[in-house]
FIZADREN-284231 format. One record per atom (N, C-alpha, C): z negated, x negated, y negated. Coordinates in steps of 0.001 Angstrom, whole numbers, plus 500000, padded with zeros to 6 digits. Example, Ala and Ser with C-alpha at 12.3 -4.5 7.8 and 13.67 -1.06 7.14 Angstrom:
<atoms>
492200486810505690;492200487700504500;492200486800503300;492920487150502250;492860486330501060;492130487100499970;
</atoms>
This chain:
<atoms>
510903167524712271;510597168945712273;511303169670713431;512656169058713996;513019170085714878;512721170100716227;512005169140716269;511484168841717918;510055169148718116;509442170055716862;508918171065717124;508835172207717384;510542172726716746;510603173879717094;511275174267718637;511936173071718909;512057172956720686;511018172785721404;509443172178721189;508438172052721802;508336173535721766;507912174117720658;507567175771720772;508491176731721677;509635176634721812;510376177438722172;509911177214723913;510068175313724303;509389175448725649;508053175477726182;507130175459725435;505786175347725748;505368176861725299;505729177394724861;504513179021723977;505201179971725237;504384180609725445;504439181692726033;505896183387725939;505998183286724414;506563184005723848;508185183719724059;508717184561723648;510272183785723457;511227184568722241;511843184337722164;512343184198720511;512213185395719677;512386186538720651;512156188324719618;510857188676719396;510026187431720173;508238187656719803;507589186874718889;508640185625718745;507895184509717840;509055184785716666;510118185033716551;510913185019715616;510146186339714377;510042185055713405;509960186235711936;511018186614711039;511464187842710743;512859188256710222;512835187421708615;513423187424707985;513434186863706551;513813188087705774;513329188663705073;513484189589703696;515196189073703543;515862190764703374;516785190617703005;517023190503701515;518165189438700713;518385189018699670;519235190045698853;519080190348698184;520560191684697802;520904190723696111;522136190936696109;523271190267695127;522334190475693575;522044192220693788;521308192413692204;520369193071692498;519434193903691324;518365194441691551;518621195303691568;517965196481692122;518069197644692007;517700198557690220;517133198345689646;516431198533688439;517336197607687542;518184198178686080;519300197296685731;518319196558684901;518633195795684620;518154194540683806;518355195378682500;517618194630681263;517451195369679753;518943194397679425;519677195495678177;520602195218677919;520686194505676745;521444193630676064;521464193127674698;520192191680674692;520034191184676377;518914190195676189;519266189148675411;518384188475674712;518330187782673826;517987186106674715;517555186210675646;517100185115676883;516977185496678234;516519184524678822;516289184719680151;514526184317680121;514023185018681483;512946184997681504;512227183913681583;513082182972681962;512134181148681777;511564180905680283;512580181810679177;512392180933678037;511437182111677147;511014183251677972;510455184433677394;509324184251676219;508745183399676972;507708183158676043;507878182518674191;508932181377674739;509422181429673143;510445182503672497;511102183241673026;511973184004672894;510794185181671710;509915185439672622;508985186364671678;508736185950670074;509136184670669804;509066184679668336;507703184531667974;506976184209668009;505354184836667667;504636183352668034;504866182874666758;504100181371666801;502364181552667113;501563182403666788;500290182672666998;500282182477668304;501014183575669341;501137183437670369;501107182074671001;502186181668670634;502668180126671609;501061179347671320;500983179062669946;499931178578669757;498682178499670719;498480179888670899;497129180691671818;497216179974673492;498279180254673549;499101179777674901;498690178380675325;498946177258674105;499109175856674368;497174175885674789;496287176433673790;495348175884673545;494695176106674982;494918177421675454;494568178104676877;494938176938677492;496170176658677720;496299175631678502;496055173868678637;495483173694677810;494538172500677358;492787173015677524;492183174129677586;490732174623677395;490445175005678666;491593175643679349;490935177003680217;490177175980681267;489186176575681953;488230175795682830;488844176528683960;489302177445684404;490197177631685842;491326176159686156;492027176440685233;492448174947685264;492831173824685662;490902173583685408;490262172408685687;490099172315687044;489917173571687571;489525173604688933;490732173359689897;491948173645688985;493009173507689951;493646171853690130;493251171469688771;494062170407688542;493269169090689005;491943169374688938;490886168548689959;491131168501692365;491747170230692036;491764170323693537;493133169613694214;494411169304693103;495012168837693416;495171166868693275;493830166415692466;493480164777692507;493638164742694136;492410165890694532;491767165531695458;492599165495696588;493753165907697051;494514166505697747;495109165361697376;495984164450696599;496022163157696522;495518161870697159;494249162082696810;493250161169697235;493519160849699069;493129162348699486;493369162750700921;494622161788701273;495945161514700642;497273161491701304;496475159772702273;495836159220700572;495443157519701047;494614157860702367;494170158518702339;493021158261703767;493884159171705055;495137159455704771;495677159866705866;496472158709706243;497240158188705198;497732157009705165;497330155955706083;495588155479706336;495080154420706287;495706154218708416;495778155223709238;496068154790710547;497087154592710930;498144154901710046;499652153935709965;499576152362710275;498917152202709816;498364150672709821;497343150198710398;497183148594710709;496662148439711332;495258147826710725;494087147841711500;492496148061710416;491975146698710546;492092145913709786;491349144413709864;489667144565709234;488890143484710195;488081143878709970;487341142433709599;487037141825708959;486380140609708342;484723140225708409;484096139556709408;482494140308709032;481735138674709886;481820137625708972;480724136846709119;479396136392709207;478890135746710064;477402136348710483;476797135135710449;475414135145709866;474770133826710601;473285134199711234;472795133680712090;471830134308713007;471046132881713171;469591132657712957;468456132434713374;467333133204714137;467574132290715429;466568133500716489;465352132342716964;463948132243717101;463180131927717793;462500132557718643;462374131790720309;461815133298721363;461265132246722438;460779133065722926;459804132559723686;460394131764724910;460146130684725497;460750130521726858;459586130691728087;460001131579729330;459381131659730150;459807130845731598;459317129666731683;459808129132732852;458987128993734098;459417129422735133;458461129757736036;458122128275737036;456864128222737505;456574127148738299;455964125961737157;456321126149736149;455940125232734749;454379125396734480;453534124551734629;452308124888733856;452462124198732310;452278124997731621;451860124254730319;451254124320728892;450789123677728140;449349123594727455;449434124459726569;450953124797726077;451238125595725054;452048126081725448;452541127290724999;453373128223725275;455013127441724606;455947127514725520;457129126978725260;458050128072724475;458700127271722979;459498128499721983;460861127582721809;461963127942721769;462842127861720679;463740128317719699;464015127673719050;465377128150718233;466476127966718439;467058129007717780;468457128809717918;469569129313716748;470357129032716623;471013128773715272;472524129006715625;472840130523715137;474665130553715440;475363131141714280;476837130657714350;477133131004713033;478821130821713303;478912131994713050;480389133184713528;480923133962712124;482605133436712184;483634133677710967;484393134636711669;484489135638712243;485347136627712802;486313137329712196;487365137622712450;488217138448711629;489146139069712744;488606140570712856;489420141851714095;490092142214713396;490825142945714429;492179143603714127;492523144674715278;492609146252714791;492496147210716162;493669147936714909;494305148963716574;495611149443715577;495817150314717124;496185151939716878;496620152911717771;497918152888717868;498241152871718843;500095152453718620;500163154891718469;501230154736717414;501667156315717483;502525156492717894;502713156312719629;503626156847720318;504025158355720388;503281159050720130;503414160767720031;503782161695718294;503289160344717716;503426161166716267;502392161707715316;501387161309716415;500346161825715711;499741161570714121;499705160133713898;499395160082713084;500326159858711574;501102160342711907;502612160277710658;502914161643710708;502342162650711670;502212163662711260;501179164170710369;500251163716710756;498390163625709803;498902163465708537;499325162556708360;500423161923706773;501254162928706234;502164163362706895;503334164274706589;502370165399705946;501327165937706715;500552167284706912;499909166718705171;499722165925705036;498909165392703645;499504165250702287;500706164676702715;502049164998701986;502026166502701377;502530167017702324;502869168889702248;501255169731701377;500357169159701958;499667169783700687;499320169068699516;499819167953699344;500026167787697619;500763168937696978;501975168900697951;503229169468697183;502596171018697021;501604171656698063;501335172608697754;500758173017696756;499069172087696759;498643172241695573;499327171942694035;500264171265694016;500439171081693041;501470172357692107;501915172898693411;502853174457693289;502000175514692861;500428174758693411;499329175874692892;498741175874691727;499049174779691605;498808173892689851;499424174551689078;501021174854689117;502099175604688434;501624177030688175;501137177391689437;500848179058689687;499627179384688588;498893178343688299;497511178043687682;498144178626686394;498628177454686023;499669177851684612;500212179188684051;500745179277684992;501318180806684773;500704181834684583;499499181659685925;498641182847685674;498016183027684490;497456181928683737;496587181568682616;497333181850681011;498773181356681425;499280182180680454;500097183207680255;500411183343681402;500374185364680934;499469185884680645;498345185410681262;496835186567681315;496600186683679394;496652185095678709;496302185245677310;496970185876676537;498372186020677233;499786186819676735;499389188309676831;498879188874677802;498354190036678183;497097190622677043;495867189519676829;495156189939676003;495140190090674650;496200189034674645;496589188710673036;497410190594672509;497989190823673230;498885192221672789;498260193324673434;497163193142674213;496258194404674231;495088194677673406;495155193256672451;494354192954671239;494779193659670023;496235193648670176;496804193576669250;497519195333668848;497471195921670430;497636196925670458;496536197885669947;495116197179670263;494241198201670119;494017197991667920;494121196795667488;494311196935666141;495254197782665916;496431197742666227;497677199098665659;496667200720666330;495850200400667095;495190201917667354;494423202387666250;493524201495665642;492748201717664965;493084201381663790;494345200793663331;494521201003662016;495415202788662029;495652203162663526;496138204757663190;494843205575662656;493856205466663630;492555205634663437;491968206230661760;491758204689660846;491769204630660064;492569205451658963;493738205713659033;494946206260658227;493941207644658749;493993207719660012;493659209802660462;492258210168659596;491340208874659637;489937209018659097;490129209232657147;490562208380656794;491186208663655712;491532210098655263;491972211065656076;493154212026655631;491959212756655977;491248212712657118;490097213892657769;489447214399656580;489136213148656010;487958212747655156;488137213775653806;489372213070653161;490094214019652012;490195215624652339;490767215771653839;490576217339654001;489290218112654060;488334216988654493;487080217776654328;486613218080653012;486504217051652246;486592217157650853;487351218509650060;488235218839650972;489307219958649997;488481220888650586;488507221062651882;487579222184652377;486222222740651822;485652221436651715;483650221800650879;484484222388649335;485292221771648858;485578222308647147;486133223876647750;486823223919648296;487543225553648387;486395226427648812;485211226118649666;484419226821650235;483436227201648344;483158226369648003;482191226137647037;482946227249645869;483906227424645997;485174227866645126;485096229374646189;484554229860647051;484383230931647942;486085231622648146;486924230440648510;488011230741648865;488409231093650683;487706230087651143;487363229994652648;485672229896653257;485980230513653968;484596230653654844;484028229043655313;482897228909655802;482403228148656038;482989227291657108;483539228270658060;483843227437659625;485482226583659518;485744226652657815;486277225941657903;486257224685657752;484992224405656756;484259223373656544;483426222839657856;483311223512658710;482422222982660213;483633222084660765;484905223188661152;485773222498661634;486800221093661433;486983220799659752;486827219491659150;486063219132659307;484413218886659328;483342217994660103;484024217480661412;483830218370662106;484087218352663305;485139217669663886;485991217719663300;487867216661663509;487276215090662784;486673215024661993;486721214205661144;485656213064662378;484531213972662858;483722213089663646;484171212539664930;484965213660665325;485442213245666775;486566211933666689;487246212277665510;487930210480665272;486822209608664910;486023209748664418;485346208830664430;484414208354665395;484288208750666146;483645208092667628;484767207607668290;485932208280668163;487325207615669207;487341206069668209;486719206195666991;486988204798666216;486373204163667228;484929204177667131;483806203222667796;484266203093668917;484543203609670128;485630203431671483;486305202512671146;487465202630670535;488574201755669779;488009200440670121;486931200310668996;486066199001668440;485760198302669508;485180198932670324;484248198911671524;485074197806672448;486683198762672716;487563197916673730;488542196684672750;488278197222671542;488896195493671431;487966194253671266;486343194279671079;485079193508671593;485833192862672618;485736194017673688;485733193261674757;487316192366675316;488440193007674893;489587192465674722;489642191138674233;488854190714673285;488778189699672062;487734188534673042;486977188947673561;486120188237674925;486554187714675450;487799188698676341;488380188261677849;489485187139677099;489966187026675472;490660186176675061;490278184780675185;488936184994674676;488302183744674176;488159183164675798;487298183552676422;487141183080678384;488795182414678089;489607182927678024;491547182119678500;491415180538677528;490809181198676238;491282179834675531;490107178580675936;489228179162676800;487697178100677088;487311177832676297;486809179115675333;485711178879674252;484828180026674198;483503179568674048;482608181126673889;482857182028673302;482137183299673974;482772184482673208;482302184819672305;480644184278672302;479676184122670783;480755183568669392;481151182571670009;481497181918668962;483036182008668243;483978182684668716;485118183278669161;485453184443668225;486393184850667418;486733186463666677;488186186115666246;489132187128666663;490252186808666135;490651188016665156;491344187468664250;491616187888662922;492346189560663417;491918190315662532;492812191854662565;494287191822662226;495213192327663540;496247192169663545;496876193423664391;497555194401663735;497898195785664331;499377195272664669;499948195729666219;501516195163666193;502047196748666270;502577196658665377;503946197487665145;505627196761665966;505739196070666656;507005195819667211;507428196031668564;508656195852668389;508960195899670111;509751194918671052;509419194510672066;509532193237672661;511503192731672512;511802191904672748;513064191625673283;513199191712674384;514611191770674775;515465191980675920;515351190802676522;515304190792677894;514713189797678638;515860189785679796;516945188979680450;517096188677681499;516416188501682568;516517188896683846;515393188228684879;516396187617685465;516161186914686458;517092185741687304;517143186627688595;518402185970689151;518517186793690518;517975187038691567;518159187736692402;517142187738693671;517573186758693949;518433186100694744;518917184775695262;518155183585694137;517364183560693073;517190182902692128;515515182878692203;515028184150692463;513932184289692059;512854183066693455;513226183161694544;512472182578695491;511887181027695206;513280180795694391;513180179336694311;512224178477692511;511858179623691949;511219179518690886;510281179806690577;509622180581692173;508158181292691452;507084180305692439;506226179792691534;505252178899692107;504628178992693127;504274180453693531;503712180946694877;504637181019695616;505768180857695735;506451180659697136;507191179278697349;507164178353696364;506718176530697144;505746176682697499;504470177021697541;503324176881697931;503034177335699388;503546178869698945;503836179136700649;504917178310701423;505980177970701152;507204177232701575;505790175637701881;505573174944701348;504738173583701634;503697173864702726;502995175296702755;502258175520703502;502650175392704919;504045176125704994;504617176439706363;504706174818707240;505525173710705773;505451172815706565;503984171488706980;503031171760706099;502269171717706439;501180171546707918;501506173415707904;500953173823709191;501680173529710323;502863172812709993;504111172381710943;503690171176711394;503010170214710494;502823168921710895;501608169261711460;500164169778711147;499417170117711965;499606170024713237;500310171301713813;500680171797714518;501062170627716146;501924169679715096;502251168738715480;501375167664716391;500469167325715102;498997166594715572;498418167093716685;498358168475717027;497680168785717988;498436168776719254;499719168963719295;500666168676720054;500310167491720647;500670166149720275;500734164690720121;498900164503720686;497691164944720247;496212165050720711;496472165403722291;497481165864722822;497131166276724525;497841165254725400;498353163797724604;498556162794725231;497828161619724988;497608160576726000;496988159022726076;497034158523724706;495840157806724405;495624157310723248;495841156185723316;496503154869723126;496892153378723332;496711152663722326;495325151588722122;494848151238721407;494965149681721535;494968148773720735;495071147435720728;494102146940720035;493528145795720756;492592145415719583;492575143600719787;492204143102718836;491931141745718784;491141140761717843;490646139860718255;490322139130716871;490443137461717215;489960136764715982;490328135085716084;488989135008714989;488437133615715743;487784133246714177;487006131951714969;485726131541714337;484837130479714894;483641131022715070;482896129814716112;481532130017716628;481139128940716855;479925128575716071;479150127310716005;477967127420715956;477011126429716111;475805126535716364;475020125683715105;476286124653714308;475791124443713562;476764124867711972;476900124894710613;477422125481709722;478599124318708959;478230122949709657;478772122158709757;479792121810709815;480174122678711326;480984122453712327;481392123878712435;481532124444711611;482015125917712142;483222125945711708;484079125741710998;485570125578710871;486584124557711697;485657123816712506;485866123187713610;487300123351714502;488251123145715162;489138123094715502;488657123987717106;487546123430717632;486809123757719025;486130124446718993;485512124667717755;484664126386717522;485463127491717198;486966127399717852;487825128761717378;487358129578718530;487481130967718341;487855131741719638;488399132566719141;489199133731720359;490178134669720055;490417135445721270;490334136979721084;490266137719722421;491349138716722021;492066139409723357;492902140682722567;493121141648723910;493073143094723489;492386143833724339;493579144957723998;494018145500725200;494916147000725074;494182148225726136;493805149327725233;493279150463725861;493677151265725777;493094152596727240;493967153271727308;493050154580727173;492942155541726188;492118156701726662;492696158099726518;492350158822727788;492615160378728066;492079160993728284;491947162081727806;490409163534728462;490509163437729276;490093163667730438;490278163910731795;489768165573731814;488572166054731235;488317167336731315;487330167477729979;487941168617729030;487234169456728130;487115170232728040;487765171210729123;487329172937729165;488722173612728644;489591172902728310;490701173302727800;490492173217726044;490024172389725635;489958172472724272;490993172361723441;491289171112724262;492263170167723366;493714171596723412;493631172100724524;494601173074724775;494839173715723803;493953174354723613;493278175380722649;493340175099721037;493028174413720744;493565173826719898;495097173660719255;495947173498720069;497368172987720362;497723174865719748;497114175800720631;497801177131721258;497218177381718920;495923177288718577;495274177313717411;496421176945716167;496924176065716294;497800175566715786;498708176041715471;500008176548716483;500624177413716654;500801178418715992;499033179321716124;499165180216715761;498690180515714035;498916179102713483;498405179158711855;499591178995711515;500711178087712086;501695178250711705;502350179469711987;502411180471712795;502774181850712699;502826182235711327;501164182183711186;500238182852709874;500826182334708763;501921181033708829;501790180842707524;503652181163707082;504199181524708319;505161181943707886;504898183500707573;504339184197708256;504196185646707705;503814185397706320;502799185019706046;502327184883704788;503570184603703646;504267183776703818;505618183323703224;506283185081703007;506613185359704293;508226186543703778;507317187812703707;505838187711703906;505372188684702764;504880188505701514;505163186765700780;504823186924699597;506347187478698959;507676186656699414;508447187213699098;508766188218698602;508472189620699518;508990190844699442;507571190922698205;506799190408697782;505915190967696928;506397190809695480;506928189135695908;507760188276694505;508889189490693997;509612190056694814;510646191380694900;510254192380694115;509089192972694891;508111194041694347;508121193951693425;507248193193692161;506767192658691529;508138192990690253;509058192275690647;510270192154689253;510687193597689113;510779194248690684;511474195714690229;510490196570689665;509310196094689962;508477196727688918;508291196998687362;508062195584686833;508298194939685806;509992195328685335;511033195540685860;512220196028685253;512135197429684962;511565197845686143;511062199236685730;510412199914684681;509522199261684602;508368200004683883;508842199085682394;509409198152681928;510310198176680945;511506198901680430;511858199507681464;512976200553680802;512575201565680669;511498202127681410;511011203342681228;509454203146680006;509337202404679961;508913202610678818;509355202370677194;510655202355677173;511498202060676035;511391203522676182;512366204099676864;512122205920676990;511365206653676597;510604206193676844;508894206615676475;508424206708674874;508824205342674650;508514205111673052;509600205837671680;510778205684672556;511797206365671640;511895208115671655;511059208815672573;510614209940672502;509340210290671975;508400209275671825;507465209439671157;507641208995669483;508773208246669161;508962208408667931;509704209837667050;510429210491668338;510874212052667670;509232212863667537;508467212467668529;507772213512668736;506530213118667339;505908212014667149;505463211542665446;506122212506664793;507381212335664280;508388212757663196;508197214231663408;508367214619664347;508057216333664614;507017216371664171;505704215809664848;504392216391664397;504009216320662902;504559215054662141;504719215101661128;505279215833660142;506122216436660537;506922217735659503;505785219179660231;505449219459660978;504416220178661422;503673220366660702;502767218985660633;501491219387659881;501551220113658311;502571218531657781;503258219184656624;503166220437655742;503993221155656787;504159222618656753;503341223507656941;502270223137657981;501297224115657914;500252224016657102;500022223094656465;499010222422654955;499396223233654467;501044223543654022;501415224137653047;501356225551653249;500868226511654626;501440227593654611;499494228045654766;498712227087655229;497160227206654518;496594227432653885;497375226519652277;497153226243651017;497625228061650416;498738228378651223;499326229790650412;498723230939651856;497443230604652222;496478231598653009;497487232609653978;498152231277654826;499261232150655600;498667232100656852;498131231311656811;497632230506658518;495953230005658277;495269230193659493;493976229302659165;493732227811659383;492659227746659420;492297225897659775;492442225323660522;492169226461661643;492020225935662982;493791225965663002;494673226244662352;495948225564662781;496448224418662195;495568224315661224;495839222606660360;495074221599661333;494242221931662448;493367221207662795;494007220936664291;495021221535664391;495940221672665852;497012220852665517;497429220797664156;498325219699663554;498150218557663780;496946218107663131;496338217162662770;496155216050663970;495465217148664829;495533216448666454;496625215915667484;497604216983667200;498876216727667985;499251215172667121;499309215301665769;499879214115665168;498946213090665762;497502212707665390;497611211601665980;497430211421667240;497223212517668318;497350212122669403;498877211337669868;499827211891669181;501049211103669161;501256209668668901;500654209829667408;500661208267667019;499963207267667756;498565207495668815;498098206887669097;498847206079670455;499292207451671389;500106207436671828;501347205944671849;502043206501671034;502933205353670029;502775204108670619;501531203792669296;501094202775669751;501079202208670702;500050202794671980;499469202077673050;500838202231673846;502033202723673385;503205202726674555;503906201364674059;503754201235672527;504277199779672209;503544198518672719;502373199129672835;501310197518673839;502016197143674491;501990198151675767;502208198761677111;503954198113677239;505246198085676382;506314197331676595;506021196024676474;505203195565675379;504940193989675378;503753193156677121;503202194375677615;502422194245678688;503426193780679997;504121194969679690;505775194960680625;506564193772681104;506734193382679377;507676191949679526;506678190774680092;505330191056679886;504719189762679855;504731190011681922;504575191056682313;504729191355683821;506045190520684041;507315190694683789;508259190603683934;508467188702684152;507974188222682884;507974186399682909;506917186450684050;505862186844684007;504945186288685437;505154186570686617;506152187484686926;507409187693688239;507566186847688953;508584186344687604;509686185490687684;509345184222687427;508295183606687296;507793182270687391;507473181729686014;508100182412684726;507818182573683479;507843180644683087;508460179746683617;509413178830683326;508247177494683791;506970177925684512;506366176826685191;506705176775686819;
</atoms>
């Protein structure tokens, strides 16, 4: 590897403040504090969650999912490749026995004669060649190396496969699960609408209250009930995008009603100095770089003489007899030499091509980095701030709840009208719903947080 990076330094055009790429600086901790009282670290998050359904869901995804397949097939193949990079290390024997019957015409001149003169002839050849490129430049143990490096890649992509596949079911599973805790609020609000309308038609009938108070219980009562069908609507499709993870139809596919009322555990993340070396997309980029290094290489090593050897031994007889014969051996051996002399600058071009993928593939690298970065302070973020979130939305329930309460009661004694029981009613469950989808929304968080951080594939 390093007598490429001395070829580059003397052959490229550039010089070191033009080709040099800076590396993302590492900082000791994160900026965003880590959750306190963690119970694990983010490798082990997934069991840490407690939630055997889960793991369960998880394994099966990862035995079903047909993405997968695609990865874990692309990395055979990328295998396969190393053998056929392999094969010019060595040298290519070639085995290929022949037997030949020819009859032809003879034309001899000055000859008159009555019939046209034919013969035969009868040969019969055991050959066994042998040709082999000597790799004076490297070329072809770089081809190898380069074949090498993307196993290791794909197979980092294999990991990445993993991860992605199960967070994603981790993701649907508790946005599944969130939207049941919506709609069992739903339900509870439909419930209560229902009964108030009921009190309303008796008090009206009872000519205690006017009519529009009875419109306006309709009216609350329906509008939750279409936010039901919404509800319904997005956990269909939630319950879909599940089934696609576990690779089973969505026809055939329904998972059981399950409202989550909880809230995630405390999660360690690993350090910045920690994180580079655990998240699947940056071996991948890291294999790539060297990769495109050995490439790079090849094309290097392509703008010198090609020195080829070749030879073979075997027999040649005329009859089948005599073909293992001591005097029917022969044996020739041949050293060649070949060089472009002129392609327009291809081969050049090529070389300069090279170069410049390996550029590409280090940028690509220290900007996945700073993304891998991105990514956790995000995920730390938006976990602490949404604990905040939820523990103010539980004063604010409890408020709306003594609210309504009170104004039922100050209704019932014709202090206040409907339309302020109906301002209650709303604030409450707009809260609760609220609630809820902020409790998804932390379990969404953490599941961000393990897929950061490499989430232990």
């Amino acid at each position: 590897m390093r007598y490429l990076l001395i070829l580059l330094a003397l052959l490229t055009s550039c010089g070191p403040s033009k080709c040099h790429i800076q590396s993302p600086e590492i900082t000791e901790d994160w900026k965003e504090e880590p959750p306190e009282n963690a119970v694990c670290g983010a490798k082990e998050a997934f069991c840490c969650l407690e939630d055997k359904e889960l793991i369960e869901l998880i394994g099966q995804a990862l035995d079903y999912n047909k993405s997968l397949d695609i990865a874990f097939y692309t990395l055979l193949e990328a295998k396969a490749l190393v053998g056929v990079a392999k094969g010019p290390l060595f040298p290519s024997l070639v085995f290929n026995p022949q037997g030949v019957k020819q009859e032809s015409l003879i034309n001899a001149q000055g000859i008159v004669a009555a019939e046209p003169l034919r013969t035969i002839q009868t040969d019969y050849t055991f050959p066994l060649s042998a040709s082999y490129e000597l790799d004076l430049f490297g070329k072809w143990k770089s081809a190898y190396l380069s074949s090498v490096h993307n196993v290791k890649a794909k197979r980092a992509a294999y990991r990445g496969a993993l991860l992605l596949v199960a967070s994603s079911t981790a993701e649907n599973y508790y946005i599944l699960r969130s939207l049941d805790a919506e709609i069992d609020v739903l339900i509870k609000s439909i419930d209560i609408l229902r009964e108030a309308l009921e009190i309303n038609e008796a008090r009206y009938e009872a000519g205690l209250v006017p009519y529009t108070d009875v419109a306006r219980a309709k009216t609350e009562l329906a509008n939750v009930q279409s936010d039901m069908e919404n509800t319904k609507r997005l956990r269909q499709l939630a319950e879909n995008s599940l089934a696609v993870h576990l690779g089973q139809n969505p026809s055939l596919y329904a998972k059981a009603y399950d409202p989550l009322f909880l809230t995630p555990p405390a999660v360690t993340p690993p350090s910045p100095g920690q994180l580079l070396a655990i998240r699947p997309d940056m071996a991948e980029k890291e294999e790539e770089i060297h990769r495109q290094m050995e490439d790079a290489n090849v094309a290097f090593a392509d703008l010198f003489p090609a020195i080829a050897l070749t030879g073979s031994f075997g027999y040649d007889s005329y009859s089948l007899s005599h073909l293992l014969d001591w005097k029917a051996r022969f044996w020739s051996f041949a050293i060649g030499l070949t060089e472009t002399v002129f392609d327009a600058g291809s081969k050049e071009s090529e070389w300069e091509a090279a170069k410049a993928r390996l550029w590409i593939s280090l940028a690509a690298y220290y900007n996945q980095a700073l993304i891998a970065f991105r990514e956790t302070e995000d995920a730390l973020s938006e976990i602490r701030l949404r604990k905040s979130e939820r523990e103010y939305l539980v004063e604010a329930v409890a408020a709306a709840q003594v609210t309504l309460e009170l104004t039922n009661q100050r209704y019932l004694k014709g202090l206040v009208s409907y339309f302020d029981v109906v301002d209650a009613q709303r604030t409450l469950l707009s809260s609760r719903r609220a609630l809820v989808k902020v409790q998804g929304a932390e379990f969404g968080a953490l599941i961000g947080l393990i897929k950061a951080t490499g989430g232990g594939f």
